[in-house]
C-alpha positions in Angstrom: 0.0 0.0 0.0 1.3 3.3 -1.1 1.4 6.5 1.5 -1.0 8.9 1.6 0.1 12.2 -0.7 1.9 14.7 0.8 3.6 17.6 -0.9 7.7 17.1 -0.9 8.8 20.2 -1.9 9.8 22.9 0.4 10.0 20.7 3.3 12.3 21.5 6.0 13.8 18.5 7.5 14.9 20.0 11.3 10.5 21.0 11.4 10.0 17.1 10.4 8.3 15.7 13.9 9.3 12.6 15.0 10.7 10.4 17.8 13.5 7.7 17.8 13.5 4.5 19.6 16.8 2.9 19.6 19.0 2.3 22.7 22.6 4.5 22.7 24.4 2.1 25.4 24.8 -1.1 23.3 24.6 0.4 19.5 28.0 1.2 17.6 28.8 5.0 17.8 30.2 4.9 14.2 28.7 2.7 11.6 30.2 2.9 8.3 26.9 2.1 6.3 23.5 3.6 7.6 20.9 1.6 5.7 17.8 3.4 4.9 14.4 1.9 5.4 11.2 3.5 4.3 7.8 2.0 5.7 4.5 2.2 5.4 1.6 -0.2 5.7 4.4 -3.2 4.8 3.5 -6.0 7.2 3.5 -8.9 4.6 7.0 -7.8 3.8 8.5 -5.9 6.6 10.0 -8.7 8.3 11.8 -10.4 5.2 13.2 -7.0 4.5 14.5 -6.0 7.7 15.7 -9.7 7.9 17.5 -9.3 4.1 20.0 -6.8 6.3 20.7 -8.0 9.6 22.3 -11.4 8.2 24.8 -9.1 6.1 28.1 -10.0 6.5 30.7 -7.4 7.3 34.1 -6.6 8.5 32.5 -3.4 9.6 29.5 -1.6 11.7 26.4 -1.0 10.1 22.9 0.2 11.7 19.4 -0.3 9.8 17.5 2.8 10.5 13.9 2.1 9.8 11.5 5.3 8.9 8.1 4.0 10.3 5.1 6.1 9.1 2.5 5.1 11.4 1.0 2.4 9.3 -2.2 1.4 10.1 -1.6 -2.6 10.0 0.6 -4.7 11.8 4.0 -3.0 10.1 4.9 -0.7 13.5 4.6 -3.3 15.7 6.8 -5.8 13.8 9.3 -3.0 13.4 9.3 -2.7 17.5 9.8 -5.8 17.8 13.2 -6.3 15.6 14.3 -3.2 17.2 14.0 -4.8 20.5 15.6 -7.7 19.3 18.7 -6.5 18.2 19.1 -3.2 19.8 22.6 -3.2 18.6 21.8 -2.4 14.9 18.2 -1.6 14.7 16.9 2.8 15.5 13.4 3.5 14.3 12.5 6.9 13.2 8.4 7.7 14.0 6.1 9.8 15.0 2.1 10.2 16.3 0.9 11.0 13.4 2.0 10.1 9.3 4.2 12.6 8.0 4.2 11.8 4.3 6.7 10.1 2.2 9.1 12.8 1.6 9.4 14.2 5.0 9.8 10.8 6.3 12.6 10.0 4.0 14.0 13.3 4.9 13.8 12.4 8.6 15.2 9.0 8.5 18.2 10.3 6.5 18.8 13.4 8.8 19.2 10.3 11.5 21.8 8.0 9.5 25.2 8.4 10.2 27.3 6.2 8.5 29.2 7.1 5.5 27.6 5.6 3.1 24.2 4.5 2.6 22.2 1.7 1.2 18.3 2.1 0.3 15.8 -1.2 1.0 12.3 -0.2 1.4 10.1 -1.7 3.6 8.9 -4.0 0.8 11.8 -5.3 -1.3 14.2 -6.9 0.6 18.3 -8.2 -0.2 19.1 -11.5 -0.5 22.8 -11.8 -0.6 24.6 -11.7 2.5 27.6 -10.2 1.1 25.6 -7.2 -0.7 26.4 -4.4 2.3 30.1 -5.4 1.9 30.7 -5.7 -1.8 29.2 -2.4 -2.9 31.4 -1.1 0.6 34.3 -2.3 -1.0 33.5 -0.9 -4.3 32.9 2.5 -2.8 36.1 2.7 -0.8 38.4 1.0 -4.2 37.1 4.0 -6.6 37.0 7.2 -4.4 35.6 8.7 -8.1 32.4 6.7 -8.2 29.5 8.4 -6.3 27.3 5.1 -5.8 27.0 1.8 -7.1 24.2 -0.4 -7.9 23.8 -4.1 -8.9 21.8 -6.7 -10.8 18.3 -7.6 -8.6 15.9 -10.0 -9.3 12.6 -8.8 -10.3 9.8 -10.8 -8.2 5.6 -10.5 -9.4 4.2 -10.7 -6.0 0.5 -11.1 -7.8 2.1 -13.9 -10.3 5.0 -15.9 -8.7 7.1 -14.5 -11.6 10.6 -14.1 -10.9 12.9 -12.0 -13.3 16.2 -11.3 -13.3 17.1 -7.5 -13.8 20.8 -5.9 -15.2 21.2 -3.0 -18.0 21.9 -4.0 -21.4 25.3 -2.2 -21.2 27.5 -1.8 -18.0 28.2 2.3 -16.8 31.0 3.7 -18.4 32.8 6.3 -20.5 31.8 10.2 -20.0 29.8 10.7 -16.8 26.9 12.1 -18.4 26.8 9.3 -21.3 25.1 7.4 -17.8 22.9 10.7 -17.0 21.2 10.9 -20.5 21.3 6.8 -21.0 19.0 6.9 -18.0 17.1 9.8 -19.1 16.3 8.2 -22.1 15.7 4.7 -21.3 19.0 3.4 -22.6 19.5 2.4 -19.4 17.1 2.0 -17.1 17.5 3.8 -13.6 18.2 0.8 -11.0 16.3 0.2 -8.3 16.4 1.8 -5.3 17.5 -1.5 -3.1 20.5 -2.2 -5.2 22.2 1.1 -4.4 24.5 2.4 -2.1 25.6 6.1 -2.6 27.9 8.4 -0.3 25.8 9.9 2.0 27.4 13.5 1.3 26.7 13.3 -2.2 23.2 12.5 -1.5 22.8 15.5 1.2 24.4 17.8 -1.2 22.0 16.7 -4.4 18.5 17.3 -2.0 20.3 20.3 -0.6 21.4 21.8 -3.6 18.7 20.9 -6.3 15.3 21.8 -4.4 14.0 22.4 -8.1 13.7 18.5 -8.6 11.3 17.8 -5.7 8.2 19.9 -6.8 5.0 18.6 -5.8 4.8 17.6 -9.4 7.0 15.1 -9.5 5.5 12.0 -8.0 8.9 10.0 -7.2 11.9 10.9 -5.1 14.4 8.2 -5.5 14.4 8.6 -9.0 16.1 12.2 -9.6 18.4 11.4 -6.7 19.9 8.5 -8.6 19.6 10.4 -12.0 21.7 13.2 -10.2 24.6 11.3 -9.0 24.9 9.6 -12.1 25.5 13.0 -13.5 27.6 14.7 -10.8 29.8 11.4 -10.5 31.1 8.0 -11.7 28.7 5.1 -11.2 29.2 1.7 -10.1 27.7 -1.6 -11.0 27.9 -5.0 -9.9 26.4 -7.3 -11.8 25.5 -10.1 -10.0 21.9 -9.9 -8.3 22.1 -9.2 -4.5 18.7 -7.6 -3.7 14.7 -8.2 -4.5 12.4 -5.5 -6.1 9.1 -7.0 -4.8 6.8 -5.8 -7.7 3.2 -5.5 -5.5 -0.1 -5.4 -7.3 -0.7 -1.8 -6.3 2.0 0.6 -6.2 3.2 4.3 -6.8 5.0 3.0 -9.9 1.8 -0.2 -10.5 -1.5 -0.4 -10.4 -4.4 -1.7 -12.1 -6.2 1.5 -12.4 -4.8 2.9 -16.0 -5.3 6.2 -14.7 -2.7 6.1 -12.2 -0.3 4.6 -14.2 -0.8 7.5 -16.8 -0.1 9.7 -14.2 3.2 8.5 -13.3 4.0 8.0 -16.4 3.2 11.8 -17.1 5.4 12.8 -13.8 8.3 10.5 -15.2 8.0 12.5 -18.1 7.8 15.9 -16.7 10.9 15.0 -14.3 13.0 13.6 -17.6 12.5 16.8 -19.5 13.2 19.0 -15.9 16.7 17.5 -16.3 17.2 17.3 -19.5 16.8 21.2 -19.6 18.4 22.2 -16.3 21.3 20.3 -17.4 21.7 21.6 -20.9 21.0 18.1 -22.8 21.1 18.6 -26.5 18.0 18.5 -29.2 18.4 14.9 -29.6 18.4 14.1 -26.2 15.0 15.9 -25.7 13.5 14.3 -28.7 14.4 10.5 -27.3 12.8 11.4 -24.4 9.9 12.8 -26.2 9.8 9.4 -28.0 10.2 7.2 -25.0 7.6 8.5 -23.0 4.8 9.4 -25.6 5.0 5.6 -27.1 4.2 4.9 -23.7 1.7 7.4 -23.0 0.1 6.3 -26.6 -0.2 2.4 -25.1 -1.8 3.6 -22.1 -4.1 5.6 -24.2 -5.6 3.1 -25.8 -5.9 1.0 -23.0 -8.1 3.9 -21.0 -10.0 4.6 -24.4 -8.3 8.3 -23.7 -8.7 10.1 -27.2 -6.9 13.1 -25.8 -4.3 11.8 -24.8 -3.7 9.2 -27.5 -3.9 12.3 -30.2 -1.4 14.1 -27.9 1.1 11.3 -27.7 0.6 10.2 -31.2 1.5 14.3 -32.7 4.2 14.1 -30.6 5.4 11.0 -32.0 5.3 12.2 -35.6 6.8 15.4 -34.8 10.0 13.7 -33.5 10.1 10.4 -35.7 8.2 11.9 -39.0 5.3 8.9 -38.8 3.6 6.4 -36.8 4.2 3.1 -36.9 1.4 0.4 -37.7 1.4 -0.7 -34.1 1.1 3.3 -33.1 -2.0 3.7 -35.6 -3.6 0.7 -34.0 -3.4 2.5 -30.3 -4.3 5.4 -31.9 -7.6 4.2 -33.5 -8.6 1.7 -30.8 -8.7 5.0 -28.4 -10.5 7.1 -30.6 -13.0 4.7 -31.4 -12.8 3.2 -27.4 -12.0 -0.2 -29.6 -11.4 -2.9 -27.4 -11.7 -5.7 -30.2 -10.4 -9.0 -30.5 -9.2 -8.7 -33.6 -7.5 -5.6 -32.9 -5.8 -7.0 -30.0 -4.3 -9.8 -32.0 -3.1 -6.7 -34.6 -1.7 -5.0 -31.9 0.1 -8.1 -30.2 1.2 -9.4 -33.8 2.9 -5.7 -34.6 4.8 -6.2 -31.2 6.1 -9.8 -31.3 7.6 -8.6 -35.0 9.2 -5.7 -33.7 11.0 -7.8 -31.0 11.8 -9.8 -33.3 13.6 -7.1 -36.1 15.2 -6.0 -32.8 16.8 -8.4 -31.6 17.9 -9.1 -35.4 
């Protein structure tokens, strides 16, 4: 379950409420990772997660510093309960009342201390024991890189599906051949749970860039990690050491087509943001364009949204010159709210070619 809306712009993280139960005599005064842990309403998948870090293994200390969000099942008291339980790694961030999403992520990571830190929300969870120390070593071997993500396995929580995610290319070359690979799909941003980034380049990118975290913009993670690709060099390990827990509703899924346009839209709102502030050249702004209104156009047809599908659809011929056939079938099934079988089997026979030429 998602967190109830709450502007994250303009937020000022020392008038963030909250208390912290944790216990100062037995905990290690100087962790090197602080592992950031965002919850809300997680308590089918709290425990696995917070489970996924204590059995890291490490030749240093580490603390898991869970942002609680007064949930309104079970997650809260599950959290207590690991945090009584090992006392020696475990601080919770809360409050009386829920704060919101980006003031709680604020307020967990105005609490972490180490000098690095890793990202698992409260439902995805790692399940490599060494994850914590490889992407620490990583970190400490190339002083130039300003995080460092790995391969994950993708898991359908709905389906049982199990995938296994890594980009098509490894990062590398120019720092800003990463920036505008991401921007454009090239290569898709990680997920949050495979990375660890230096915590003062991620204090200085939400200090210094208040810009990307309008009200607009319905992510957070997303321009953090599209930042320090730009500002620094990247890592990646390609061997899978965490879970993205894909849930049936989500910020990012859902079944309700209308939502999922939405995000889309914001994704697409955030990538041209960048794109401009940054100075990213004609071509750059048209892949984006691309990108996103194919999308857009797919979505289109499936909420028989004839606006948005002649939107998407001028757009696309304005930066590739024509539609293709696959396009025009979107493209007439939302103007005529066609939901047909035959044009289903059009549609589904246009993309199984494509993949095909592709991969050709």
């Amino acid at each position: 379950m998602t967190n109830p809306p709450h502007p994250p712009s303009t937020i000022d993280p020392d008038a963030i409420s909250y208390v912290e139960i944790s216990n100062p005599a037995v905990m290690n005064k100087d962790p090197l990772v602080s592992v950031h842990m965002l919850t809300y309403n997680h308590e089918p998948y709290i425990a696995q997660a917070i489970e996924g870090v204590l059995m890291q293994e490490t030749d240093f200390p580490f603390e898991l510093v869970i942002g609680e969000d007064c949930s309104t099942d079970r997650t809260r008291e599950i959290v207590l309960a690991f945090q009584k339980k090992h006392p020696e790694t475990v601080r919770v961030i809360t409050s009386e009342r829920n704060v919101g999403p980006s003031a709680n992520e604020l307020r967990t990571d105005k609490a972490c201390r180490g000098k690095y830190l890793a990202y698992c929300e409260g439902d995805d969870y790692w399940h490599h024991p060494l994850k914590l120390q490889k992407q620490t070593d990583y970190l400490e071997a190339h002083p130039e890189a300003g995080m460092v993500h790995s391969g994950a396995d993708i898991y359908h929580v709905e389906t049982g599906r199990r995938l296994r995610w890594r980009p098509e290319s490894a990062p590398g070359g120019e720092q800003d051949d990463v920036f505008t690979r991401m921007l454009t799909f090239k290569y898709r941003h990680p997920s949050v749970c495979t990375v660890c980034i230096r915590r003062d380049l991620y204090r200085s990118i939400r200090a210094g860039n208040p810009d990307n975290y309008r009200d607009e913009f319905l992510m957070t993670d997303t321009q953090t990690i599209l930042e320090a690709a730009r500002a620094a060099g990247v890592g990646f390990l390609s061997e899978s050491l965490a879970t993205h827990n894909v849930l049936p509703e989500s910020l990012a899924h859902s079944r309700d087509v209308g939502r999922r346009i939405r995000f889309v839209e914001s994704e697409y709102k955030l990538a041209l943001h960048l794109a401009r502030k940054h100075g990213c050249s004609a071509e750059v702004l048209d892949r984006i364009h691309a990108t996103r209104s194919r999308q857009l156009l797919e979505l289109a047809f499936k909420a028989g949204d004839v606006a948005l599908a002649s939107r998407a659809s001028r757009r696309l011929q304005e930066v590739n010159g024509s539609l293709t056939l696959q396009q025009k079938l979107y493209l007439r099934g939302a103007a005529k709210r066609e939901r047909s079988r035959p044009l289903e089997t059009a549609i589904r026979a246009c993309s199984i070619l494509s993949s095909v030429v592709f991969r050709k």
